[in-house]
N, CA and C of each residue as an Amber inpcrd file, in Angstrom:
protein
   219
   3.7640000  10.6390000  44.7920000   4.2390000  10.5740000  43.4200000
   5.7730000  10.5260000  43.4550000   6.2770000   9.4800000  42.6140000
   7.8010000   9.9650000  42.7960000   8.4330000  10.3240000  41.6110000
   9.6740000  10.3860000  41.8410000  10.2780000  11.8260000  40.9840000
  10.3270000  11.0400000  39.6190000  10.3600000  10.0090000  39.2470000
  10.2620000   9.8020000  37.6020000   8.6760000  10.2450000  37.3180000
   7.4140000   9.9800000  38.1420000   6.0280000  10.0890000  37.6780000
   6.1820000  11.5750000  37.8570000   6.5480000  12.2450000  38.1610000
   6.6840000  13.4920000  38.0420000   7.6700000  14.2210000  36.8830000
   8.1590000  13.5290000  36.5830000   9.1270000  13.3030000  35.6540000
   8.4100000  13.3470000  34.0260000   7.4230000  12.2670000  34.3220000
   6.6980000  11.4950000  33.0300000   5.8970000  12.7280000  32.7980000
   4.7590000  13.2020000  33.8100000   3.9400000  14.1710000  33.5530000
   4.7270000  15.5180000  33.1450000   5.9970000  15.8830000  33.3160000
   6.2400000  17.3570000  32.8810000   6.5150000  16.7220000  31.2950000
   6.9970000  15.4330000  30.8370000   7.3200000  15.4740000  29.6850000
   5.8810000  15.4410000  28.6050000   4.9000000  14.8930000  29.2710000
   3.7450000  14.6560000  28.8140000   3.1790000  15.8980000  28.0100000
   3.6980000  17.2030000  28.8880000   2.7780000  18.4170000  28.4480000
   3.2980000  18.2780000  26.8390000   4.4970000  18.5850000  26.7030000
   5.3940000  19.0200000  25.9370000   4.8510000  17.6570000  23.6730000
   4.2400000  16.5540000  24.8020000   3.8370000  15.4380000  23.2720000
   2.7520000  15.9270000  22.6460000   3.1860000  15.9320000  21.3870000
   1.8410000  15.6420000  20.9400000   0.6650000  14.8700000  21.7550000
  -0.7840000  14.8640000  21.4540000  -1.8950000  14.3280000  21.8690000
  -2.0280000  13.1050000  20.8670000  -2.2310000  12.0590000  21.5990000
  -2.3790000  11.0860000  20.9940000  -3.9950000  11.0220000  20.3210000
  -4.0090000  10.4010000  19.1770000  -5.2560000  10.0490000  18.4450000
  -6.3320000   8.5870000  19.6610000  -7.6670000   9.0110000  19.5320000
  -8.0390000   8.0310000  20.0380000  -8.3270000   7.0780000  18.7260000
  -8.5380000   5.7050000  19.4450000  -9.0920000   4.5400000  18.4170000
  -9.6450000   4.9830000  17.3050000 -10.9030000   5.3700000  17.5640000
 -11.8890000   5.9920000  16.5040000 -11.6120000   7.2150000  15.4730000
 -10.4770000   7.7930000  16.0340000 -10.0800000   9.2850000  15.2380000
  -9.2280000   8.7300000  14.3830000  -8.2740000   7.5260000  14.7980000
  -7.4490000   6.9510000  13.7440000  -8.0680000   6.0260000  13.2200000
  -9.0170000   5.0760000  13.2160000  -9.8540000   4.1700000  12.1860000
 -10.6210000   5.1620000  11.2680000 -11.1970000   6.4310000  11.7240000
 -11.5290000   7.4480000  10.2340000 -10.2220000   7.8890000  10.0360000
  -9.2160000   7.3100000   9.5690000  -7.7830000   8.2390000   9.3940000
  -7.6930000   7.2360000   8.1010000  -7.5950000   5.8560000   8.9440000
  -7.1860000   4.6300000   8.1070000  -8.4980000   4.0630000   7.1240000
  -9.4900000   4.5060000   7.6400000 -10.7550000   4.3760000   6.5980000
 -10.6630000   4.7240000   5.1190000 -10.3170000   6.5900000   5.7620000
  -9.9280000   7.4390000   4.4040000  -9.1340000   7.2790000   3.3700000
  -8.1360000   6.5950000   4.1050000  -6.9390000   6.3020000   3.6160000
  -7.1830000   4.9170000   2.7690000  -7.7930000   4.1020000   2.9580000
  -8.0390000   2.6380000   2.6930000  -8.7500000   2.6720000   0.9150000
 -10.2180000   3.5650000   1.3650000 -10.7950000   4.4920000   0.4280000
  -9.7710000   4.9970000  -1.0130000  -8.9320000   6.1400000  -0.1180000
  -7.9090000   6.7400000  -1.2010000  -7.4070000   5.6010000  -1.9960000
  -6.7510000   4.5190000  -1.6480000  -6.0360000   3.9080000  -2.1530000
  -6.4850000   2.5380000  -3.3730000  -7.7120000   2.3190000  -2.1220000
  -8.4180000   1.7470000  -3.1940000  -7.6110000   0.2040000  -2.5950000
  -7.7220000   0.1900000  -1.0080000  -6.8310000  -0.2040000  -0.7850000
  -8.7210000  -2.2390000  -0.6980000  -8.1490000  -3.5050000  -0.6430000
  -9.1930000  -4.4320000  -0.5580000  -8.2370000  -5.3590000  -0.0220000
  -7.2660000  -5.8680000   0.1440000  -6.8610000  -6.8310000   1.0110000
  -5.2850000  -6.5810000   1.4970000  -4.7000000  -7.3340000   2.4080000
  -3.7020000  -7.7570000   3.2040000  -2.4680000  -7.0090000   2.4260000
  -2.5080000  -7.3980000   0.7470000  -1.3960000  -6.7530000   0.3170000
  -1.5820000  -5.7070000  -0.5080000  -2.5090000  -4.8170000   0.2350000
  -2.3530000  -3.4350000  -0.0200000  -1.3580000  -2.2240000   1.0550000
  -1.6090000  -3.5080000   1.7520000  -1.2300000  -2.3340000   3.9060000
  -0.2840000  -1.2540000   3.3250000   1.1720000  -1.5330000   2.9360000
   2.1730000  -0.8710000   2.7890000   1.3680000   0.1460000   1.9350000
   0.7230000   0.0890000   0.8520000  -0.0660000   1.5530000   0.2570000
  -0.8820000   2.7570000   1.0650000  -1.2980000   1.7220000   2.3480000
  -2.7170000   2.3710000   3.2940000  -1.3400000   3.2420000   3.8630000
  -0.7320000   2.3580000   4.4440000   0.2780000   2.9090000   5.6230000
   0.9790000   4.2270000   5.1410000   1.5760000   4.1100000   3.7220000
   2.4030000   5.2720000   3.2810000   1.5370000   6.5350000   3.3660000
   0.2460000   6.1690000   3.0130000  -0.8960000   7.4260000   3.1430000
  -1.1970000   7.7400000   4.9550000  -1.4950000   6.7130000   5.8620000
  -1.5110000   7.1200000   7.1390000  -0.6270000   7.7560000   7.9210000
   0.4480000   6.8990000   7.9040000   2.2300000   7.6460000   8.8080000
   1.7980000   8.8250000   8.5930000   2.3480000   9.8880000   7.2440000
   2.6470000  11.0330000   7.4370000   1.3880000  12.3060000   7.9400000
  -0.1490000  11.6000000   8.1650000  -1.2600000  12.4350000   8.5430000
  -1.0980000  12.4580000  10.0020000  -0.7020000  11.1640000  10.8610000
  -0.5360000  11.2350000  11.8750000   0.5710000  11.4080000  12.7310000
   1.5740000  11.3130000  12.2000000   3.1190000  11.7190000  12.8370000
   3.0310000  11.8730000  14.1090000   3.6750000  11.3010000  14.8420000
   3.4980000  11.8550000  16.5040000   2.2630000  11.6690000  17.0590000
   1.1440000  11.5070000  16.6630000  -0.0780000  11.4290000  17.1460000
  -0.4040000   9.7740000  17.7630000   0.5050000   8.5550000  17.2680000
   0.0780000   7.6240000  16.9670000   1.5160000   6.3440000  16.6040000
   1.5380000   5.4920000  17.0320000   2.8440000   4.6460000  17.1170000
   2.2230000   3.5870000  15.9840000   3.1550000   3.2000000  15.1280000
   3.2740000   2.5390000  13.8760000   2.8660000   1.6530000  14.1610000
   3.0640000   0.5930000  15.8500000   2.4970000  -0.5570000  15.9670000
   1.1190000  -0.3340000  16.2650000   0.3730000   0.3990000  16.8900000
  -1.1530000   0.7100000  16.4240000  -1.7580000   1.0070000  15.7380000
  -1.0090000   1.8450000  14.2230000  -1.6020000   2.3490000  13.2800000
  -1.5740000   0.9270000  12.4890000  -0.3340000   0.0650000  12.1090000
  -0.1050000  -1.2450000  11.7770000  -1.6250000  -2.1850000  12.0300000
  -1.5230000  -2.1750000  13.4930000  -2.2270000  -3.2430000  14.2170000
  -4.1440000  -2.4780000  13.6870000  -4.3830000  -1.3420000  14.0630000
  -5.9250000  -1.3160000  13.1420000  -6.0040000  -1.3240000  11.5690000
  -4.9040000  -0.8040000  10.8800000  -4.5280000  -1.3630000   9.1260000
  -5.2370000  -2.6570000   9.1860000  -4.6160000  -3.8380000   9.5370000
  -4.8730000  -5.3200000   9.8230000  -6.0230000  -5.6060000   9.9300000
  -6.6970000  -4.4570000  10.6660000  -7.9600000  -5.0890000  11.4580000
  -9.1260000  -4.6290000  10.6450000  -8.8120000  -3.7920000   9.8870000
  -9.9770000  -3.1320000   8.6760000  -9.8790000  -3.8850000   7.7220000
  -8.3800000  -4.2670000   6.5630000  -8.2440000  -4.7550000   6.0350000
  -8.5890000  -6.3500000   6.3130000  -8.6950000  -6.9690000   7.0540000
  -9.2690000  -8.4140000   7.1610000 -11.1520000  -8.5410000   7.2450000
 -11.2600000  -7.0470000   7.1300000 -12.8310000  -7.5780000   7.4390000
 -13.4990000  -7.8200000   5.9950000
């Protein structure tokens, strides 16, 4: 192991736990629900309700990227 991967893992303890797939699609479900959210130009409504449940749990370009992927179905 070298000293940055050793590096990575002491910082690791210290993060939040990331959400898996499925824990954040019932995040963005709920949220979709709340809003009353039905196509493409609702996202920015879903999103303002998702960001602040997951903070740290979850990077905007994945929470973004499954928004998209519910909302198009």
């Amino acid at each position: 192991m070298t000293r940055a991967e050793a590096e990575i893992k002491v910082l690791e303890q210290f993060l939040p736990k990331q959400l898996s797939d499925e824990e954040l699609k019932a995040i963005i479900t709920s949220a979709v629900a709340e809003v009353g959210a039905s196509s493409m130009a609702d996202m920015g409504k879903v999103m303002k309700v998702v960001i602040p449940k997951v903070q740290g749990q979850a990077s905007s370009d994945r929470i973004s990227g499954l928004v998209k992927e519910l909302l198009a179905k």
